[in-house]
Backbone as numpy.savetxt, mean C-alpha at the origin, in Angstrom:
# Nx Ny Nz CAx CAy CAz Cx Cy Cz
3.90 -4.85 -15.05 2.94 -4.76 -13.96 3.34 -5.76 -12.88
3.36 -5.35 -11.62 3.95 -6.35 -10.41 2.97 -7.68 -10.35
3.49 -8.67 -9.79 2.19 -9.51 -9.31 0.89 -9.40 -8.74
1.24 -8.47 -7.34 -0.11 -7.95 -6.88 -0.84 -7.28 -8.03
-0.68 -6.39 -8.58 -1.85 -5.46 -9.37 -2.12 -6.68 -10.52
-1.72 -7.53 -10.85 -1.83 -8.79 -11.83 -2.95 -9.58 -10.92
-3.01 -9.73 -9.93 -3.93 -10.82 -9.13 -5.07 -10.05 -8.60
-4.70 -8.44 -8.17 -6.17 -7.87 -8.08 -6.94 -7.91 -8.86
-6.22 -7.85 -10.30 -7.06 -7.50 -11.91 -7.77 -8.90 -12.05
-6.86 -9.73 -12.06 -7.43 -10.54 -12.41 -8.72 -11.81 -10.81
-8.98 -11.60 -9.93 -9.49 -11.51 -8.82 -10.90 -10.39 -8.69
-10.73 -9.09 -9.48 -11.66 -8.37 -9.54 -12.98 -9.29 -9.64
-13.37 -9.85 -10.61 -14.54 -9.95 -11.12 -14.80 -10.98 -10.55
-14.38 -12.19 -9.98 -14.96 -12.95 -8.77 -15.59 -12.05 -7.44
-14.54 -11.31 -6.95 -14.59 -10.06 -5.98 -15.89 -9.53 -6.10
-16.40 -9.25 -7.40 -17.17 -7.97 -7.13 -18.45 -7.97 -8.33
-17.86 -9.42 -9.16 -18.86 -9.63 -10.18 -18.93 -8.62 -11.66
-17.44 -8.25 -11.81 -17.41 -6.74 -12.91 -16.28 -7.00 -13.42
-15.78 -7.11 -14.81 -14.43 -6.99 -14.80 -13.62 -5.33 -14.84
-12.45 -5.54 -14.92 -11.62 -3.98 -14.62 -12.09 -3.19 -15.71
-12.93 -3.96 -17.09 -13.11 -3.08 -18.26 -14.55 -2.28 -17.79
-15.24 -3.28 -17.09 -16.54 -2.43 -16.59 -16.81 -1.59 -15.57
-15.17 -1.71 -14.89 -15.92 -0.60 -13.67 -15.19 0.32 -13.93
-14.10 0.56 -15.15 -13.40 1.58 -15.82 -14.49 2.18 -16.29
-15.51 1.68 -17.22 -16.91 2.08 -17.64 -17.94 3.05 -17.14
-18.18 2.14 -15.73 -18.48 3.03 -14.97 -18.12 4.25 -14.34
-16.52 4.06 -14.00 -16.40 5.36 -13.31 -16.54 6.33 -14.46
-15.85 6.63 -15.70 -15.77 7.17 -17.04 -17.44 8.08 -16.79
-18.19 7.13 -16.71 -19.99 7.38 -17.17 -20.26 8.27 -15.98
-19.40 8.62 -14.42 -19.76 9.50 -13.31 -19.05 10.73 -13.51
-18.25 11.09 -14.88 -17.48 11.77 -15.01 -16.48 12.32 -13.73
-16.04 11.81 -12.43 -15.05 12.31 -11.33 -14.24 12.60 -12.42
-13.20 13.55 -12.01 -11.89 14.32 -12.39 -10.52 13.80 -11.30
-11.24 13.67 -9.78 -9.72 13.45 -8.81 -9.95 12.22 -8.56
-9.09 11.52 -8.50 -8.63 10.18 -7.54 -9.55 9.99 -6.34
-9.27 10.92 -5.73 -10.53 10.51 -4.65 -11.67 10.05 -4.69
-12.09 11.16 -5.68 -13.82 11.43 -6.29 -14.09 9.71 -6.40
-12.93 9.18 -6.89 -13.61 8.18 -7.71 -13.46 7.10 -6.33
-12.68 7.43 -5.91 -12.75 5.84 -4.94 -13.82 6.01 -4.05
-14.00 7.53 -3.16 -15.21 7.49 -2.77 -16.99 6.74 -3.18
-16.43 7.46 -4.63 -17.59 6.40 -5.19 -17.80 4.94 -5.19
-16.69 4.42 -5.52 -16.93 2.99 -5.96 -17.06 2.43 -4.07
-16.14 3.17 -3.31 -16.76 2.55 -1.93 -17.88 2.58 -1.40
-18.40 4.17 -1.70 -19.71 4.21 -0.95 -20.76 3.72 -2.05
-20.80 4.17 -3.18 -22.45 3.62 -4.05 -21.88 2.17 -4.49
-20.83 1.39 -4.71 -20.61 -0.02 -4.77 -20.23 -1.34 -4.03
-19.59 -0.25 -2.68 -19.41 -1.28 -1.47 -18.33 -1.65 -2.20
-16.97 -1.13 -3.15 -15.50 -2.06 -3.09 -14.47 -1.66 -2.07
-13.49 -2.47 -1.92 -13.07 -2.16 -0.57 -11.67 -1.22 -1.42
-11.00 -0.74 -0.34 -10.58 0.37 -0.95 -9.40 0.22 -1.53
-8.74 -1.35 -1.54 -7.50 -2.05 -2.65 -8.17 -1.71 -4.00
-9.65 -2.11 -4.52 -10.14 -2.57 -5.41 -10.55 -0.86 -5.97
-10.59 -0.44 -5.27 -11.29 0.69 -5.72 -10.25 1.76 -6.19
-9.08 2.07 -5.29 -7.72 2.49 -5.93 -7.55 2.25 -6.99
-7.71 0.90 -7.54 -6.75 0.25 -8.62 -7.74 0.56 -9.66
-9.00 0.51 -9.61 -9.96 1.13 -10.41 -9.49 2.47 -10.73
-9.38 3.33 -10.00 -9.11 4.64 -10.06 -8.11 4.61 -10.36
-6.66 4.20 -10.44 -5.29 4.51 -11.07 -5.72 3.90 -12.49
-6.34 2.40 -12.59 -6.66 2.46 -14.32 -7.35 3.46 -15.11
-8.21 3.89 -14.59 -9.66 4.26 -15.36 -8.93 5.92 -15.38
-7.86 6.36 -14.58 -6.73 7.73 -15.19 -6.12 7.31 -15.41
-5.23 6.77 -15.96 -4.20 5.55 -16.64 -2.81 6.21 -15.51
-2.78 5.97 -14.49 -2.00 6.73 -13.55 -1.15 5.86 -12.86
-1.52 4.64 -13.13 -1.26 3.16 -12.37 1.10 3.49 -12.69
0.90 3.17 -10.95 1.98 3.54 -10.58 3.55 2.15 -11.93
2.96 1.04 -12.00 3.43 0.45 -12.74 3.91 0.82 -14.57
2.90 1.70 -14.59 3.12 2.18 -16.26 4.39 3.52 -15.90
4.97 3.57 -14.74 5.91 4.62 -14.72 7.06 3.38 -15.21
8.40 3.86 -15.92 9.20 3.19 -16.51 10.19 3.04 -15.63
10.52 3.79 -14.87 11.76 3.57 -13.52 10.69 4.07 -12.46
10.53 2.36 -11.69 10.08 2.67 -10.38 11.24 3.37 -9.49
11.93 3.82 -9.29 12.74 4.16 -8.49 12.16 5.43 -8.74
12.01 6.31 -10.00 11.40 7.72 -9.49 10.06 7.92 -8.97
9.58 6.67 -8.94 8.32 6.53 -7.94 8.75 7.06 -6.32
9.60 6.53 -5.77 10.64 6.18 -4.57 11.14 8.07 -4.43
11.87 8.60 -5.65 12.24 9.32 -5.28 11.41 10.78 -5.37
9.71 10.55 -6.34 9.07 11.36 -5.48 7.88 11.57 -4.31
8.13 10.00 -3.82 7.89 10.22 -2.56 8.02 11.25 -1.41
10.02 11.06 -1.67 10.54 11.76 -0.61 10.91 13.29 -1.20
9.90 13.66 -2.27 10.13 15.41 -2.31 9.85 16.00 -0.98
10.48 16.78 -0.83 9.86 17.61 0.74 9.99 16.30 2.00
10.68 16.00 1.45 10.01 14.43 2.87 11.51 13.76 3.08
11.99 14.53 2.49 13.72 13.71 2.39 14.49 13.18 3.87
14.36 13.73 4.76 14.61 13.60 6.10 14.42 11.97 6.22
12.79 11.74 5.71 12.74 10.27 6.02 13.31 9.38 4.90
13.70 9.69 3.91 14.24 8.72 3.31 15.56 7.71 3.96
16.12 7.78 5.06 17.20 7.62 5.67 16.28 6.39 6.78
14.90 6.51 7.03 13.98 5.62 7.61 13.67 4.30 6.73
13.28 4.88 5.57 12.97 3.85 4.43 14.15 2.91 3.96
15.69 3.61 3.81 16.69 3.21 3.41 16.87 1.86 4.61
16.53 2.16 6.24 17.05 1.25 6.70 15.49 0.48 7.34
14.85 0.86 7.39 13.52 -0.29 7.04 13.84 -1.58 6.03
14.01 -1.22 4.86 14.56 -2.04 3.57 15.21 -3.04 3.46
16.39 -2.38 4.39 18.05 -3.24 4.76 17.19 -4.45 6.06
16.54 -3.70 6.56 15.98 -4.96 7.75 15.07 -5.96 7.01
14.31 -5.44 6.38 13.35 -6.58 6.11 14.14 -7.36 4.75
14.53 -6.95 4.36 15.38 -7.53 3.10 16.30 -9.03 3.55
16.70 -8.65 5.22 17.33 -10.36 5.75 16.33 -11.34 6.34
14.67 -10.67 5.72 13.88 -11.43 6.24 13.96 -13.25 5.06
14.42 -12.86 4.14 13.99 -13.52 3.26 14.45 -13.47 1.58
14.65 -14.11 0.87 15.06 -14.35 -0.43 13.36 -13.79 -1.07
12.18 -13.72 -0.50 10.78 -13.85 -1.84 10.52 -12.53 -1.28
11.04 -11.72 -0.63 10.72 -9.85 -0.45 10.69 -9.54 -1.94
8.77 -9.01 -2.33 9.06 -8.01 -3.41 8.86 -6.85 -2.95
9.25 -5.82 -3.64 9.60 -4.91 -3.06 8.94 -3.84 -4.57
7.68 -3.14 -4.26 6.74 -2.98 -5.60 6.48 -0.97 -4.82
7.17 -0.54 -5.65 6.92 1.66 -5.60 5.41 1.45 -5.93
5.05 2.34 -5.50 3.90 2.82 -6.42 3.66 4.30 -6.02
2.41 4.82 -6.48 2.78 6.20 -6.20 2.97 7.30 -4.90
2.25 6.98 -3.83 2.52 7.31 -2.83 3.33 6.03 -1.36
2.98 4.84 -2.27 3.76 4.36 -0.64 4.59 3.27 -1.46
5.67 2.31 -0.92 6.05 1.10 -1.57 5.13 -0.22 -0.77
5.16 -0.78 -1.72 4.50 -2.30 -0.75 5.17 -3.24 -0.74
5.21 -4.36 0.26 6.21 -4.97 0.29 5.37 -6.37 0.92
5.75 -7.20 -0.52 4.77 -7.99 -0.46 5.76 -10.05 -0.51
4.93 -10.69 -0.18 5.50 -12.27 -0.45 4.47 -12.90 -0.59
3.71 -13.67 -0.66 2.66 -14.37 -1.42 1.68 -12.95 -1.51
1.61 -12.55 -0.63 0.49 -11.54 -0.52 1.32 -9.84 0.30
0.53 -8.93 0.39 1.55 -7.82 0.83 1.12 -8.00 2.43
2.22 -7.90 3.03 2.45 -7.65 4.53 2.89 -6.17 5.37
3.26 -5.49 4.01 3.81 -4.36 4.56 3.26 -3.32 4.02
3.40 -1.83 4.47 3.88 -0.77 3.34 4.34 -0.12 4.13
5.40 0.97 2.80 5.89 2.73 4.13 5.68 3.29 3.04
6.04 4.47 3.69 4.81 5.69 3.39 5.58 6.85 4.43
5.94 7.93 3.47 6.46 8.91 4.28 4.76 9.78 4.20
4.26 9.34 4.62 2.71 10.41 4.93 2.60 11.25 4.90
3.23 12.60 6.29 3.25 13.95 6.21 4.73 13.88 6.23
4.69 15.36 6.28 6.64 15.82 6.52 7.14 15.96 7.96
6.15 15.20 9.00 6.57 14.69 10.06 6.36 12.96 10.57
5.61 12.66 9.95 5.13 11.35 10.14 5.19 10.29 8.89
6.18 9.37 9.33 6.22 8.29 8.35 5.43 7.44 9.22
4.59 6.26 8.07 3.71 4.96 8.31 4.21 4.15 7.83
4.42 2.82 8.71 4.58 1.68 8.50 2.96 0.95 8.37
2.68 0.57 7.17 1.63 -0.55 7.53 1.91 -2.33 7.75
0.79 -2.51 8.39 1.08 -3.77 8.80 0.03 -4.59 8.39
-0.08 -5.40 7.72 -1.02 -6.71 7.49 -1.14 -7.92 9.02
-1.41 -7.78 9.72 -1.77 -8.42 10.91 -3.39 -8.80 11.37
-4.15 -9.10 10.60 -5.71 -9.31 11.06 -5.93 -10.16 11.96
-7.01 -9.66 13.03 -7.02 -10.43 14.25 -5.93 -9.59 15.60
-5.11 -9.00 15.10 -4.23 -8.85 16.26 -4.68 -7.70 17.23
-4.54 -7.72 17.98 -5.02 -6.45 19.10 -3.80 -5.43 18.95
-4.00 -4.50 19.00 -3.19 -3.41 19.14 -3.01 -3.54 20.38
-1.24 -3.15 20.22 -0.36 -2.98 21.85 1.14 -2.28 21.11
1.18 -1.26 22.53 2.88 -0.90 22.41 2.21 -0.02 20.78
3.45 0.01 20.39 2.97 0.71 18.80 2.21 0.58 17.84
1.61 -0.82 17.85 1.04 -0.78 16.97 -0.20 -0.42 17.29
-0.63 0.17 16.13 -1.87 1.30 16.59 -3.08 -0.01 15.31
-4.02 0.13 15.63 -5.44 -0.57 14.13 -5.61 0.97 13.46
-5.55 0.39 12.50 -6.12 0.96 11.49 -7.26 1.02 10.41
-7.82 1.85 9.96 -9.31 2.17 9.82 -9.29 1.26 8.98
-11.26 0.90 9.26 -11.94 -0.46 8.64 -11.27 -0.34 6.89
-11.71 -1.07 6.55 -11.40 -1.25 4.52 -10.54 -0.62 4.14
-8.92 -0.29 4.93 -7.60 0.09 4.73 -7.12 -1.30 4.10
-5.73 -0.93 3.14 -4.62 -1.79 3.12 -4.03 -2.61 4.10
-4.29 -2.11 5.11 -3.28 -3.13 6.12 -4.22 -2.81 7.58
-3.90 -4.12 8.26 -5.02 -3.86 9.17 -4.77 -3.05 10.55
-3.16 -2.86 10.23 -2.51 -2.12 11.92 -1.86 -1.14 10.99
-1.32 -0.38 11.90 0.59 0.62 11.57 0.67 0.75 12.68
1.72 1.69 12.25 3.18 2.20 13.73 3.45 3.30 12.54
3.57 4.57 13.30 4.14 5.38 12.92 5.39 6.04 13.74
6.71 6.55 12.67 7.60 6.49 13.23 7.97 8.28 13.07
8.70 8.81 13.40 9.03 10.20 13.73 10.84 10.32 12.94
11.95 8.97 13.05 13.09 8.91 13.16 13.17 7.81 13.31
14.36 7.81 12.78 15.21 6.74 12.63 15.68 6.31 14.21
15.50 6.55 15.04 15.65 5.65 16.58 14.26 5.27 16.81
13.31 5.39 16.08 12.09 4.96 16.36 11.67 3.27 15.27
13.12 3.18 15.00 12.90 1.38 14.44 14.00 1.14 15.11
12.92 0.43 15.99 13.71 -0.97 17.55 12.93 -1.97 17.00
13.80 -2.75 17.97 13.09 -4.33 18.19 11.69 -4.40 18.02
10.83 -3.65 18.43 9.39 -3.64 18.61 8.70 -3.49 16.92
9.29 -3.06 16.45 8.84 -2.50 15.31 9.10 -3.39 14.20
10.31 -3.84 14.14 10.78 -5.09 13.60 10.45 -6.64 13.92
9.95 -6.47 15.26 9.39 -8.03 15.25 7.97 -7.88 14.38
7.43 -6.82 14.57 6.22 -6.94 13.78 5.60 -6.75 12.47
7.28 -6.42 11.60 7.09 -6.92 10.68 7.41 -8.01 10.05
8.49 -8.65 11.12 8.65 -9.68 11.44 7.74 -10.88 10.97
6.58 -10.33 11.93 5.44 -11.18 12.00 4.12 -10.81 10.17
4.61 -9.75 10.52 3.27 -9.88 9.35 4.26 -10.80 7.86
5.44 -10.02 7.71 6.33 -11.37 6.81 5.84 -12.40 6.81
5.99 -13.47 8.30 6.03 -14.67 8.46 4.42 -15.17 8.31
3.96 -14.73 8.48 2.18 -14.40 8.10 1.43 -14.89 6.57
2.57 -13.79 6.31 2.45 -13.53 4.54 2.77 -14.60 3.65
3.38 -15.78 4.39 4.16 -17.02 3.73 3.27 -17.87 3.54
């Protein structure tokens, strides 16, 4: 299990006053069937924010992207149908990777996160036209690309990219920044 999902788990029950065994409990006792079902719930009838509530929902279906044995086929079914952008991700990677020796670099099932004390990043081939960069930046005003992103998200900005000429300078200083942030 990566560090992050180690520090949410264990962070839960300060967070929210429950440990991961009781709100596994709970969701179990609402009988949901989809992933969604359940995070909807725990956001709207519990108020968790929607890190906490995911991770609820990947335990409580034992789906948690970490119990896969080669994260890399996490990675590679991302890019089913989506392969075009894998050539985005490949050199996203290579950039942020000379940010630093403490880049972890954690698959999970739909996006990778990319984290150093705390996560600063994610990508995410989204649709089969639109890859997302997220950004951990709180406080910052949106300008130029970076767009905010909705309240009780993972990350508090993105930039979404189309292609591989769509990571310039602009895009890279700001992860730049959420990196240097993250330290």
């Amino acid at each position: 299990m990566d560090k992050g999902t180690q520090t949410m788990i264990k962070n839960l029950h300060e967070k929210t006053g429950k440990s991961l065994d009781q709100w596994i409990e709970i969701v179990r006792k609402e009988n949901h069937t989809k992933h969604g079902e359940i995070i909807k719930f725990l956001k709207e009838d519990h108020s968790l924010t929607h890190g906490y509530a995911n991770l609820v929902a990947h335990m409580a279906k034992g789906t948690v992207a970490d119990a896969v044995e080669n994260q890399d086929d996490l990675i590679v079914k991302q890019y089913k149908g989506k392969e075009h952008f894998k050539p985005v991700y490949d050199k996203l990677i290579s950039e942020i990777l000379k940010l630093g020796n403490d880049v972890e670099i954690a698959p999970k099932m739909a996006y990778v996160s990319l984290r150093r004390k705390k996560q600063f990043a994610t990508l995410k081939p989204a649709t089969k036209t639109r890859f997302e960069i997220g950004i951990n930046l709180k406080g910052k005003t949106p300008e130029g690309r970076l767009e905010a992103e909705k309240p009780n998200s993972m990350c508090s900005h993105k930039i979404n990219i189309t292609d591989l000429s769509n990571i310039d300078e602009e895009v890279l200083n700001w992860i730049k920044e959420a990196y240097t942030n993250a330290g």
